[in-house]
N, C-alpha and C positions, 0 to 999 in steps of 0.2 A: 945429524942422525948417527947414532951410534954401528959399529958395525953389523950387529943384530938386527936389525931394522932395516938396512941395507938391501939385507938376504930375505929378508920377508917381501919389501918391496919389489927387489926383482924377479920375485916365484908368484906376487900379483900381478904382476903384467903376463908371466910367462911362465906357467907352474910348470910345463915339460926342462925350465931350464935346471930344475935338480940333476938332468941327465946333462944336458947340453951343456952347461956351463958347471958341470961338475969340482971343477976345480978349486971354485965357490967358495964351497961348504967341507972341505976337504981339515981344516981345523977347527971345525965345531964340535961342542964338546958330543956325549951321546945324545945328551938330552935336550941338547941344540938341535942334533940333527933330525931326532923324530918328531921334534914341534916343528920344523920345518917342511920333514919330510907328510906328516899328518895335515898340515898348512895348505902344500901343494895339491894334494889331494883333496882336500874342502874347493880350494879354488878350483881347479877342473872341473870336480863332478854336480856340485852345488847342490840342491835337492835331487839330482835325478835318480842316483844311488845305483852304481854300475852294475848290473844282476847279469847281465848277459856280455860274450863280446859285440862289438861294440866292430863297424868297418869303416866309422865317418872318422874325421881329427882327432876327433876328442877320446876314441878308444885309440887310437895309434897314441895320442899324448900321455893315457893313461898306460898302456904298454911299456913306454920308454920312463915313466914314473917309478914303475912299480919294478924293471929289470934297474935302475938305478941302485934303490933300495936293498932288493933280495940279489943282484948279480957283483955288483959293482966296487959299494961303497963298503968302506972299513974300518967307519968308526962303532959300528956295533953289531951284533949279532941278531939280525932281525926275528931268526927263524927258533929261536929261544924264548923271545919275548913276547910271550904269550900275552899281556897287558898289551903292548903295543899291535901285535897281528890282529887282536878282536875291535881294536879301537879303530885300525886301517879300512878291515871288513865291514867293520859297519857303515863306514864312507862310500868306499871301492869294493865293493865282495866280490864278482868275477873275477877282477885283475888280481886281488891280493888273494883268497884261493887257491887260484889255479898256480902258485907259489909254496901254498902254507897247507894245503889238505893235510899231506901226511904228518905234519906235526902240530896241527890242531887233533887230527883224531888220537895224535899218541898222546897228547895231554889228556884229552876227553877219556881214553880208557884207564890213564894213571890214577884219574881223579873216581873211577869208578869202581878202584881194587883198592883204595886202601882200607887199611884197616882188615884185610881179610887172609895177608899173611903169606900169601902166594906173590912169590915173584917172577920177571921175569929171567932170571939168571939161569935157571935149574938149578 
């Protein structure tokens, strides 16, 4: 098994190990890291679709998932990658959220002036 596969396997057994064994995935490329990091998060939350916090394992797991991601890690800019925070959300929405509010709504108002001429600069 390739080293790829590796890092899938051990985020199947233990998706909180994004945090925990962080050191991992510390040379993946970006788009290693959010198939991975998107991975982890399929595995934990499976159907149940995290909308609330959460006080059992499984919201402390996703806790320590999602400050991995947005706190931690430095292979890419999470909070930029508007394609990736909708794709997280839609797995994890409370955990990833309560991270990305303010730069999903600053997307949401960008995409809602253009064309109209007015910026925010003065």
């Amino acid at each position: 098994m390739h080293k790829l596969g590796k890092l899938y396997a051990v985020l199947a057994k233990n998706p909180r190990d994004l945090d925990d064994k962080c050191d991992l995935f510390k040379k993946c490329t970006a788009a290693q890291y959010k198939a991975l990091a998107l991975f982890a998060l399929r595995t934990l939350c499976g159907y149940e679709n995290f909308t609330r916090c959460r006080t059992d394992s499984a919201g402390w797991d996703a806790h320590h998932i999602t400050k991995a991601i947005f706190e931690e890690q430095e292979i890419f800019d999470p909070y930029s990658d508007m394609d990736f925070i909708k794709e997280a959300a839609d797995i994890c929405p409370w955990y990833i959220l309560r991270y990305t509010e303010d730069a999903v709504s600053a997307a949401d108002a960008n995409s809602s002036d253009t064309g109209s001429g007015v910026t925010d600069n003065g």
